[in-house]
KEROMI-452088 format. One record per atom (N, C-alpha, C): residue number from 1; residue in one letter; atom name; x, y negated, z negated. Coordinates in steps of 0.001 Angstrom, whole numbers. Example, Ala and Ser with C-alpha at 12.3 -4.5 7.8 and 13.67 -1.06 7.14 Angstrom:
! residues 2
   k r  a      px      py      pz
   1 a  N   13190    5690   -7800
   1 a CA   12300    4500   -7800
   1 a  C   13200    3300   -7800
   2 s  N   12850    2250   -7080
   2 s CA   13670    1060   -7140
   2 s  C   12900     -30   -7870
! end
This chain:
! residues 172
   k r  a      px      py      pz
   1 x  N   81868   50436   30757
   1 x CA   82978   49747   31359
   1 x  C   82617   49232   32744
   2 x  N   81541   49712   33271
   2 x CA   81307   49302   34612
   2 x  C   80638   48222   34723
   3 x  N   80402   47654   33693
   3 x CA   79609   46163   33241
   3 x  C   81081   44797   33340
   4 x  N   81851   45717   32538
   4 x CA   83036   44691   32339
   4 x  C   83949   44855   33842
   5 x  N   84044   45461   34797
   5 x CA   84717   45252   36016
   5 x  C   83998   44257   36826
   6 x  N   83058   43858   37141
   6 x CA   82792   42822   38181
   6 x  C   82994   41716   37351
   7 x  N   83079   41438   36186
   7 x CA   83777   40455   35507
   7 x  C   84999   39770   36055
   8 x  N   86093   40913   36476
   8 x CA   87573   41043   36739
   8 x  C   87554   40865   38489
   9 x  N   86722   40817   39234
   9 x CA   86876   40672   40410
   9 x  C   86695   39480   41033
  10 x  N   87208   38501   40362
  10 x CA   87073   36707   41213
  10 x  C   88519   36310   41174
  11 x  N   88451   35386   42023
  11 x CA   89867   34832   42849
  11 x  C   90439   34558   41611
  12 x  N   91696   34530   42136
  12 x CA   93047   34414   40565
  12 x  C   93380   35362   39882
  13 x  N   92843   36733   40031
  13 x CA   92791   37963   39348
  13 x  C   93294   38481   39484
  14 x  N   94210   39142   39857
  14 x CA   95333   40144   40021
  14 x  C   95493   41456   39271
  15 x  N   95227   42438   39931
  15 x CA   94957   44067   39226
  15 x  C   96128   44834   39543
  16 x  N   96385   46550   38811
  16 x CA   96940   47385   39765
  16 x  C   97173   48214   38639
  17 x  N   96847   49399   39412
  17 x CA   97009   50670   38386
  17 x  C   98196   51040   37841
  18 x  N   97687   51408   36437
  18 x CA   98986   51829   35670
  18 x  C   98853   53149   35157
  19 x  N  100016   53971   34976
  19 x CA   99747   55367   34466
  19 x  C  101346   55593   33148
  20 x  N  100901   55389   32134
  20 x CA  101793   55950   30816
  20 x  C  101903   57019   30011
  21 x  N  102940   57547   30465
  21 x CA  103202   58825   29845
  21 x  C  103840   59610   29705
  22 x  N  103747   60495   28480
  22 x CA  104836   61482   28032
  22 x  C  104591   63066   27677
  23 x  N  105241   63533   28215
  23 x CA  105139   64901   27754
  23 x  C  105585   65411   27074
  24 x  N  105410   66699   26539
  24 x CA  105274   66956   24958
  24 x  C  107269   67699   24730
  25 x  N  107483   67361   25882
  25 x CA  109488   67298   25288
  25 x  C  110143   65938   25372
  26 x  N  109440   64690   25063
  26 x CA  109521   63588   25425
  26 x  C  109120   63160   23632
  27 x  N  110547   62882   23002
  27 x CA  110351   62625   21547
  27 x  C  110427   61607   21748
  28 x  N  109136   61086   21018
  28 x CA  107995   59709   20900
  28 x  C  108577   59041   19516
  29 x  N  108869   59788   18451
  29 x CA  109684   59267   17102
  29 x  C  111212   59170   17808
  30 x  N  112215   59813   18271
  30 x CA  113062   58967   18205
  30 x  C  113094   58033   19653
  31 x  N  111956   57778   20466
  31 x CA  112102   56305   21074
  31 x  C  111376   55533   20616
  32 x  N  111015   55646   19609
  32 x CA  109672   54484   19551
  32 x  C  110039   53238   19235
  33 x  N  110892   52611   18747
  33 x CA  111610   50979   18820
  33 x  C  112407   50792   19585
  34 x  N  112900   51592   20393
  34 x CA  113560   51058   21629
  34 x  C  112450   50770   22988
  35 x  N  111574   51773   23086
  35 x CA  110872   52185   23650
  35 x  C  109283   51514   24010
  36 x  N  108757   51694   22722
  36 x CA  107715   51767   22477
  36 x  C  106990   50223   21670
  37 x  N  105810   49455   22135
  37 x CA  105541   48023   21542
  37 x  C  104606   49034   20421
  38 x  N  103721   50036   20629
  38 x CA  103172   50412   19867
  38 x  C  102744   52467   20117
  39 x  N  102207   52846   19365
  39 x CA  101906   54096   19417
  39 x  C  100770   54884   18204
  40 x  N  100337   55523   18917
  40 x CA   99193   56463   17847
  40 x  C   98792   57720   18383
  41 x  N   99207   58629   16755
  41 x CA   99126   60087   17111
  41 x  C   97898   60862   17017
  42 x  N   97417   61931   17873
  42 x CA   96306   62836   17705
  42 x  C   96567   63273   16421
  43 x  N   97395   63443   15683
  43 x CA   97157   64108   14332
  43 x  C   97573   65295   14787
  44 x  N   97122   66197   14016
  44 x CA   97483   67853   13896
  44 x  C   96425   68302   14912
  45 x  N   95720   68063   15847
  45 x CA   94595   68818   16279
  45 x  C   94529   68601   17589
  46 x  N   96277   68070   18197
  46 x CA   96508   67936   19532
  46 x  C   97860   68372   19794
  47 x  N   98677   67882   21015
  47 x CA   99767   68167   21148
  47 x  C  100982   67114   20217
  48 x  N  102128   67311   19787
  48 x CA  102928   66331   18847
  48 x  C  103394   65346   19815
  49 x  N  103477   65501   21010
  49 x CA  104174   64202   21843
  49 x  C  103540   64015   22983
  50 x  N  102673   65240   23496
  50 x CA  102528   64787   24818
  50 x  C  100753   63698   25236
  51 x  N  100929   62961   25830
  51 x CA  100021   62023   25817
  51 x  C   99855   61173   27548
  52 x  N   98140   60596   28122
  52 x CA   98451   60006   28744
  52 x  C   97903   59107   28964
  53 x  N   98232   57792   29250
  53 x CA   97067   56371   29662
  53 x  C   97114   56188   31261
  54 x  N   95731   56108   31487
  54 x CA   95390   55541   33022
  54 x  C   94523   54721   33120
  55 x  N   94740   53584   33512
  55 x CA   94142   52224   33695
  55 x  C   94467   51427   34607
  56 x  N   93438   50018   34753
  56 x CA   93840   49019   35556
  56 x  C   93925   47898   34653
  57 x  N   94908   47540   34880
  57 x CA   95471   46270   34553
  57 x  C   94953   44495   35562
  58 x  N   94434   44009   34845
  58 x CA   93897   42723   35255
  58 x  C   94589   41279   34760
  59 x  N   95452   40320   35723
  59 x CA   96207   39466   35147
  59 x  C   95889   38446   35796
  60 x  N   95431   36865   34709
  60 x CA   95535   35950   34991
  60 x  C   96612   34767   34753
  61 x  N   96809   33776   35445
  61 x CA   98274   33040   35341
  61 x  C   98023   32619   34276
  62 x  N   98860   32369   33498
  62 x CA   98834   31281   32284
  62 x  C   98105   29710   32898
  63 x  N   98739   29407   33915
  63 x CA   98215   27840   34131
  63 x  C   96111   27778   34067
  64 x  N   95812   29057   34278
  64 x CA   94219   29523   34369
  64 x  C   93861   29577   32994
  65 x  N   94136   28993   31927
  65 x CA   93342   29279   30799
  65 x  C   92172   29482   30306
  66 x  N   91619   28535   31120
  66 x CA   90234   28528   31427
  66 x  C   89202   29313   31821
  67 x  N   90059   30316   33051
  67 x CA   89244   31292   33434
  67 x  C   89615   32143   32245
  68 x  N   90754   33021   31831
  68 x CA   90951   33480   30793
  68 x  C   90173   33638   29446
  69 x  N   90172   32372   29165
  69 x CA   88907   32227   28025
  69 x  C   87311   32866   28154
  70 x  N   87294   32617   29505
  70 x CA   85805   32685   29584
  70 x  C   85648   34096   30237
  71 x  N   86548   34796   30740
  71 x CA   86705   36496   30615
  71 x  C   86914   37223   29709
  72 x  N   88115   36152   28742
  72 x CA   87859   37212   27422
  72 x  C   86569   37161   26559
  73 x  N   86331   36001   26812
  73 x CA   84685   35944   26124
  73 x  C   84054   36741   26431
  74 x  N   83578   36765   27759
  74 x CA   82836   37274   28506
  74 x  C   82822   38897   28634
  75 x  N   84163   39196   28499
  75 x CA   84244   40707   27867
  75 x  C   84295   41090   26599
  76 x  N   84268   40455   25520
  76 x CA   84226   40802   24111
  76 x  C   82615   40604   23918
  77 x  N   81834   39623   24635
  77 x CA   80184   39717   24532
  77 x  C   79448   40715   25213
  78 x  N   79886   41256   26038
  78 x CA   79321   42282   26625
  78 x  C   79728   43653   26110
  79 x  N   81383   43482   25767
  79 x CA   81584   45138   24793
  79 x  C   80420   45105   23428
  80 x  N   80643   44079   22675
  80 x CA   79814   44617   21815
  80 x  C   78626   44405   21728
  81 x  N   77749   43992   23112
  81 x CA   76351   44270   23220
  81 x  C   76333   45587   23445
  82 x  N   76960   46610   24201
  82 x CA   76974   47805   24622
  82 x  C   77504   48735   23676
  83 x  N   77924   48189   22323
  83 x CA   77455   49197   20782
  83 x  C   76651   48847   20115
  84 x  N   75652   48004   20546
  84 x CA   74488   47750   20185
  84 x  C   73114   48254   20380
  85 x  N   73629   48896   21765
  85 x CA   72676   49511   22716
  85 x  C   73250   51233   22830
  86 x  N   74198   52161   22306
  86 x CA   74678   52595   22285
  86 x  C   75338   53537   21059
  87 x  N   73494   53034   20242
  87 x CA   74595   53455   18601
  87 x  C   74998   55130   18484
  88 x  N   74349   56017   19109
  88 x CA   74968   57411   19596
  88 x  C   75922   57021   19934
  89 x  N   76855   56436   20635
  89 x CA   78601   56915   20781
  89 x  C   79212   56558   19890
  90 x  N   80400   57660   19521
  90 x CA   81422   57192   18482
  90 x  C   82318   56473   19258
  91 x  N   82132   54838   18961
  91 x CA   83129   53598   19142
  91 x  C   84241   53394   17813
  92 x  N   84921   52596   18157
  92 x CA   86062   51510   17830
  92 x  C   85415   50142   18227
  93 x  N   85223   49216   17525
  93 x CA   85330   47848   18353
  93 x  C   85586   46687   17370
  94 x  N   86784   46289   17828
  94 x CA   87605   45238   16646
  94 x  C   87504   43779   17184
  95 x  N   86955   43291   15871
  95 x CA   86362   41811   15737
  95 x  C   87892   40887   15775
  96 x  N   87402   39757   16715
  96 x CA   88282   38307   16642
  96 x  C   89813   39054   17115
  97 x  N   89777   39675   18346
  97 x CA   90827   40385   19064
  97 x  C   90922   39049   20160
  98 x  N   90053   38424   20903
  98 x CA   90190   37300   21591
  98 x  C   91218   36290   21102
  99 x  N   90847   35924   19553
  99 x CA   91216   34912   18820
  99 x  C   93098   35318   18433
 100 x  N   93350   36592   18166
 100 x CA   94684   36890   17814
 100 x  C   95514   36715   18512
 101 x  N   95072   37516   20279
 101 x CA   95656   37552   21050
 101 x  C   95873   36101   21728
 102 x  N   95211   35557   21442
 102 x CA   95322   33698   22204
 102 x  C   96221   33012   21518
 103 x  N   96315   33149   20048
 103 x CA   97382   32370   19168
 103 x  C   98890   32608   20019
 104 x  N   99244   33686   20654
 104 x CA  100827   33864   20919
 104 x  C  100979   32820   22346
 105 x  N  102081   31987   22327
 105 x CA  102146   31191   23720
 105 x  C  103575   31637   23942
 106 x  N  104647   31957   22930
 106 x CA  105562   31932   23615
 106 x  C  106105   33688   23665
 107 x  N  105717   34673   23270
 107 x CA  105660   36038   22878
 107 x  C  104499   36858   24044
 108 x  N  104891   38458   23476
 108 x CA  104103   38948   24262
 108 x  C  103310   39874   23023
 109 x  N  101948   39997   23395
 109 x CA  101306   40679   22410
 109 x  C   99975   41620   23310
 110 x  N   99624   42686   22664
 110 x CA   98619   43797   23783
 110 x  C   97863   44468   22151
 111 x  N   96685   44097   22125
 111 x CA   95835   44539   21274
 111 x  C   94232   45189   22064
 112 x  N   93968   46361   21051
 112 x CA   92797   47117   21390
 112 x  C   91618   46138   20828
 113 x  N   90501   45787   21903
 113 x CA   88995   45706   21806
 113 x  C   88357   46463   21490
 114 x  N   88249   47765   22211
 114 x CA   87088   48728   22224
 114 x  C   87900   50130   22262
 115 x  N   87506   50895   21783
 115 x CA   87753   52295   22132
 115 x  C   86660   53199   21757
 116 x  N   86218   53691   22813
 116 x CA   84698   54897   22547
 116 x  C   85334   56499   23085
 117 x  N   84507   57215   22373
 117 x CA   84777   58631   23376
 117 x  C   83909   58689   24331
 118 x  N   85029   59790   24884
 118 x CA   84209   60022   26344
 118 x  C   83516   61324   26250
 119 x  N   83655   62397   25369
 119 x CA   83210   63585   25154
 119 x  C   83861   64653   26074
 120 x  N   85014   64275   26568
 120 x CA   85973   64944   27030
 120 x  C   87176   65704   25870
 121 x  N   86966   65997   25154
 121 x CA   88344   65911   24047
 121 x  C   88944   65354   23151
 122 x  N   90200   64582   23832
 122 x CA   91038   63963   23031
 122 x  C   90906   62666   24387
 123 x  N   89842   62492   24972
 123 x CA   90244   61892   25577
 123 x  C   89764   60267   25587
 124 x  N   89722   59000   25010
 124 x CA   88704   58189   25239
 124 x  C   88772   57111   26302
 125 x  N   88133   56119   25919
 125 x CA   88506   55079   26911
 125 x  C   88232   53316   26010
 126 x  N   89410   52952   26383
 126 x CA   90101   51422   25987
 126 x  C   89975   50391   26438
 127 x  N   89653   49169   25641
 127 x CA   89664   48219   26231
 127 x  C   90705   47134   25702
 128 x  N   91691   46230   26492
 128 x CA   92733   45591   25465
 128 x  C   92898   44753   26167
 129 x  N   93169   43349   25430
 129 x CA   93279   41846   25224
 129 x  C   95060   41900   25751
 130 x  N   95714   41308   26070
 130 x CA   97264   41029   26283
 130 x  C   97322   39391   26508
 131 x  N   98699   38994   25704
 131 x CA   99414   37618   26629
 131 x  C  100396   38286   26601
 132 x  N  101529   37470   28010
 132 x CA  102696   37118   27611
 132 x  C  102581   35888   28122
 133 x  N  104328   34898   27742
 133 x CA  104376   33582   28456
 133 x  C  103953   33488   30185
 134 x  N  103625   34285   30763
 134 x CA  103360   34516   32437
 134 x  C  102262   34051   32014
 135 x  N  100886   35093   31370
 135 x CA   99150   34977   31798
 135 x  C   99040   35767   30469
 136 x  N   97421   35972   30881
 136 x CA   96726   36703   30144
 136 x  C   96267   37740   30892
 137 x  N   95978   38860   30411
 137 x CA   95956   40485   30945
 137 x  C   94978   41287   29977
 138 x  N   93821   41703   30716
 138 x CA   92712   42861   30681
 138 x  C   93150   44111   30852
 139 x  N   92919   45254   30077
 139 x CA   93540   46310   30735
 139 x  C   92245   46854   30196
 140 x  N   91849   48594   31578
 140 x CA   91472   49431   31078
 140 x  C   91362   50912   31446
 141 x  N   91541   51258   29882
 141 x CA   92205   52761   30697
 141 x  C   91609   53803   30060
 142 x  N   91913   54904   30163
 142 x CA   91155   56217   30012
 142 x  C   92635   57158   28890
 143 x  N   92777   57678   27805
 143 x CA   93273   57711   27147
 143 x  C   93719   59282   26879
 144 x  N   94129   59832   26735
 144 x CA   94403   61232   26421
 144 x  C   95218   61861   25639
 145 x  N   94970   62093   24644
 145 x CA   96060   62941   23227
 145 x  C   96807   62024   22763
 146 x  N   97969   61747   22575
 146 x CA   98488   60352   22178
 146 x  C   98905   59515   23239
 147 x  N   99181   58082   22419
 147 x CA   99060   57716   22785
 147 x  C  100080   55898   22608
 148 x  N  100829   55559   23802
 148 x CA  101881   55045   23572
 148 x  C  101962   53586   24547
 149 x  N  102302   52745   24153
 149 x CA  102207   51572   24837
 149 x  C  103587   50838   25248
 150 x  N  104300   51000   26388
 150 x CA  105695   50576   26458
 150 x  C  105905   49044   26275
 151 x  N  107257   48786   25823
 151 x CA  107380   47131   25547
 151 x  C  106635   46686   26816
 152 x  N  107328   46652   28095
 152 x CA  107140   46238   29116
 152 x  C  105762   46529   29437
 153 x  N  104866   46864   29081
 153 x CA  103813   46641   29639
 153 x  C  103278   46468   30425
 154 x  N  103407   45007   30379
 154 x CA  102647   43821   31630
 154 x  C  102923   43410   32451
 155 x  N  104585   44724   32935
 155 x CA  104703   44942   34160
 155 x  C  105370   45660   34563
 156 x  N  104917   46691   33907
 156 x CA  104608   48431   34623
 156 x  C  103693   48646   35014
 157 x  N  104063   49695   36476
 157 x CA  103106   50382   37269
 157 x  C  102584   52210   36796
 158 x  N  104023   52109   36303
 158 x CA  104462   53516   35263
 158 x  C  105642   53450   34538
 159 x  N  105082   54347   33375
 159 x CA  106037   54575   32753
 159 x  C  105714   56268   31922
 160 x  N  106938   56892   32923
 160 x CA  106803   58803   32248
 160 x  C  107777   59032   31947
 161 x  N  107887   59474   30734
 161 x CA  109251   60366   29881
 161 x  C  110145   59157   29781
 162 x  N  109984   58080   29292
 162 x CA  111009   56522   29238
 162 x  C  111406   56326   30887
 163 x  N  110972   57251   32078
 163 x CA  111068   56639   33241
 163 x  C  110078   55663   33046
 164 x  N  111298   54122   34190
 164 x CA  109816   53149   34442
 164 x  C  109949   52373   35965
 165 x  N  108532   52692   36589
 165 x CA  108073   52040   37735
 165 x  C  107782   50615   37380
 166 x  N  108491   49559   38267
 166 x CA  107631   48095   37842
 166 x  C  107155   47701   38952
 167 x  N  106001   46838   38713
 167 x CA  104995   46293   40035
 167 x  C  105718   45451   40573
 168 x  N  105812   45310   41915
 168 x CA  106210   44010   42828
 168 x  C  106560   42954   42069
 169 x  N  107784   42235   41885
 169 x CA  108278   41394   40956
 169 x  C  108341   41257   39662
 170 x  N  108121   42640   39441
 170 x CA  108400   42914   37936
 170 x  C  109173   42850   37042
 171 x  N  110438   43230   37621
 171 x CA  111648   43657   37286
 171 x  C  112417   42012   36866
 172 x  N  112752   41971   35736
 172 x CA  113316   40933   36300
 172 x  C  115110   40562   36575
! end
């Protein structure tokens, strides 16, 4: 991942940490369509609800398509040179995630690139494609037991136990 951050650091870029999460008295089945754009469980060999994501979030304007394109490129060619070089780690890495996520112009959509372990646990680390009608958005985060993605997303700073922090003009 430290290949794909100086990618994310040129003018127009806009970052800021995000932290999602729930603890394990925080029922994930009955919020998950009010709540929740998406979600996935440890299975039996973790906790039933409690889960956490920590990442940075990277957003470009919609009017920047251009740069957009050529970051998501630019990070989908370099993730999967680095399971190329890397065939010891157990990865995730899902083909034509650039291409899905670009079709939506008037919607919001947040799909996984990459996911490898870290040999921490339950714990891995993510890489994910986003639009909404605003921009396009890089995120990456470090993953732990389950694992839950709020509608709002792409502009939360946090979100714990259905509490939610939004970034500077978030809210709308």
């Amino acid at each position: 991942m430290e290949t794909i951050k100086p990618l994310l650091k040129q003018k127009g870029i806009k970052s800021w940490n995000f932290k999602w999460a729930q603890s394990d008295d925080y029922d994930i089945d009955s919020n998950r369509y009010q709540e929740f754009e998406s979600s996935e469980r440890v299975g039996s060999f973790g906790p039933k609800n409690a889960g956490q994501t920590l990442g940075t979030m990277y957003f470009i304007p919609r009017e920047q398509k251009e740069l957009a394109e050529v970051i998501f490129t630019s990070i989908d060619s370099t993730t999967l040179h680095y399971t190329e070089i890397h065939p010891e780690q157990m990865f995730r890495y899902i083909y034509r995630v650039k291409e899905e996520v670009m079709q939506y112009s008037e919607s919001s959509n947040i799909s996984t690139l990459f996911e490898g372990t870290t040999g921490k646990g339950n714990v891995s680390t993510r890489v994910f494609f986003g639009i909404t009608p605003k921009g396009f958005y890089v995120a990456i985060a470090d993953v732990e037991n389950n694992f839950c993605i709020p509608k709002e997303w792409y502009k939360l700073k946090s979100f714990i136990d259905g509490k939610k922090e939004y970034i500077k003009g978030g809210k709308d």
